[in-house]
Every structure is written in structure tokens, then in C-alpha cells.
C-alpha positions in Angstrom: -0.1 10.7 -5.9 2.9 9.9 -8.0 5.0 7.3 -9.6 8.2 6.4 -6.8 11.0 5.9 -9.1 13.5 4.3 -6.5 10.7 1.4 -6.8 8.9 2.0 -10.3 5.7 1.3 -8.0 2.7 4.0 -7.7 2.8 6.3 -4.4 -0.3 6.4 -2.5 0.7 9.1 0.6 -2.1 8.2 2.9 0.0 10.1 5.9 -2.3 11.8 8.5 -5.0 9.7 7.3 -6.8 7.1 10.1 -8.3 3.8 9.8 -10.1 2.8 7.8 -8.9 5.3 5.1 -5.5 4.1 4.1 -7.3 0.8 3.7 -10.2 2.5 1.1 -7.6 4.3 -0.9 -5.3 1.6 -1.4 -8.4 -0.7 -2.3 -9.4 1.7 -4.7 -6.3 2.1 -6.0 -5.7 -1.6 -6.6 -8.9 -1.7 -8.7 -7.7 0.8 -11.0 -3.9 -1.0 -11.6 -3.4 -4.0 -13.7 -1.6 -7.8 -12.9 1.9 -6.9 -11.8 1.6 -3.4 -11.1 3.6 -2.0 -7.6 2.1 0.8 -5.3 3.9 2.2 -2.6 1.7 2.6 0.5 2.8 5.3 2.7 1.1 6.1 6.3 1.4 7.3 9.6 -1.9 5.2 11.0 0.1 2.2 13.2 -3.0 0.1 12.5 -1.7 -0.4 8.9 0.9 -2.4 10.2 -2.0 -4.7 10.7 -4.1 -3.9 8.4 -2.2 -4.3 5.5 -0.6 -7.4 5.5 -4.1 -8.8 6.2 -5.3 -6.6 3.2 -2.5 -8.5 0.7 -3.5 -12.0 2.2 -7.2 -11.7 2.4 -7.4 -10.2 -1.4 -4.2 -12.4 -2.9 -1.7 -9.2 -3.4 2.1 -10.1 -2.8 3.5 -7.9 -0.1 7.2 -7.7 -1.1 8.8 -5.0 1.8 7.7 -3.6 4.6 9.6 -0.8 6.6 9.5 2.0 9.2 11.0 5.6 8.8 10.5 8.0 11.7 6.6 8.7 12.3 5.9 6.8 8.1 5.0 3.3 7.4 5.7 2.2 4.3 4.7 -1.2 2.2 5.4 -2.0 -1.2 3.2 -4.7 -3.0 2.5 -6.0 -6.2 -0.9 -6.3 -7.8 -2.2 -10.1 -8.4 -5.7 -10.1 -10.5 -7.1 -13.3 -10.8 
């Protein structure tokens, strides 16, 4: 893991990584940042396209993109503590 600094967000490479695991990391990960914090989620597992969005809405963390490139999935949201 690393800091992206195209989006000043947190990388968490989950590629080759299956369901539920990009899920788990990015949960634990989220514990760990503080209120306005990014991470950028990157995956291979085409059930995050799913699963993440439903991550952000269930838990209250602002999904601001979503893209594809090639075989990756990538999402960029913003930590919300409440």
C-alpha cells in the first residue's frame, strides 16, 4: 500500500484478491483513517462493482469516482466518521 499522489488518497491494491477480501481490507482500512481521508480502491474482483457502492452507502462513506481500466476496477472515496 501507498499514498496515490494523482488523488492525494491512500492505495489499497486488492488486485487478484476475491470476494469477500477487497471488502475486509478496505473495512479495515477505513477504521484506521480519519474524517475526510481518500483511499483509492483497486481490484480485479467484478463483484466490487457491487460491492462497493453498497459498502459506501450502508456504512455512510462518500463514493466520489468510479472507473474501469483494462482487467482493474478502481473507486475513490472519502472517509465520513460520525
Amino acid at each position: 500500500m501507498s499514498t496515490d499522489s494523482t488523488f492525494n488518497a491512500h492505495l489499497l491494491d486488492t488486485s487478484g484478491l476475491r470476494c469477500p477480501e477487497p471488502i475486509m481490507m478496505l473495512h479495515a482500512l477505513v477504521r484506521k483513517k480519519s474524517a475526510e481521508q481518500q483511499i483509492l480502491l483497486k481490484a480485479t474482483d467484478p463483484a466490487t462493482l457491487r460491492d462497493v457502492p453498497k459498502f459506501c452507502q450502508f456504512l455512510g462513506h462518500q463514493l466520489l469516482q468510479q472507473w474501469q481500466e483494462q482487467e482493474h476496477y478502481y473507486y475513490l472515496l472519502q472517509v465520513v466518521k460520525k
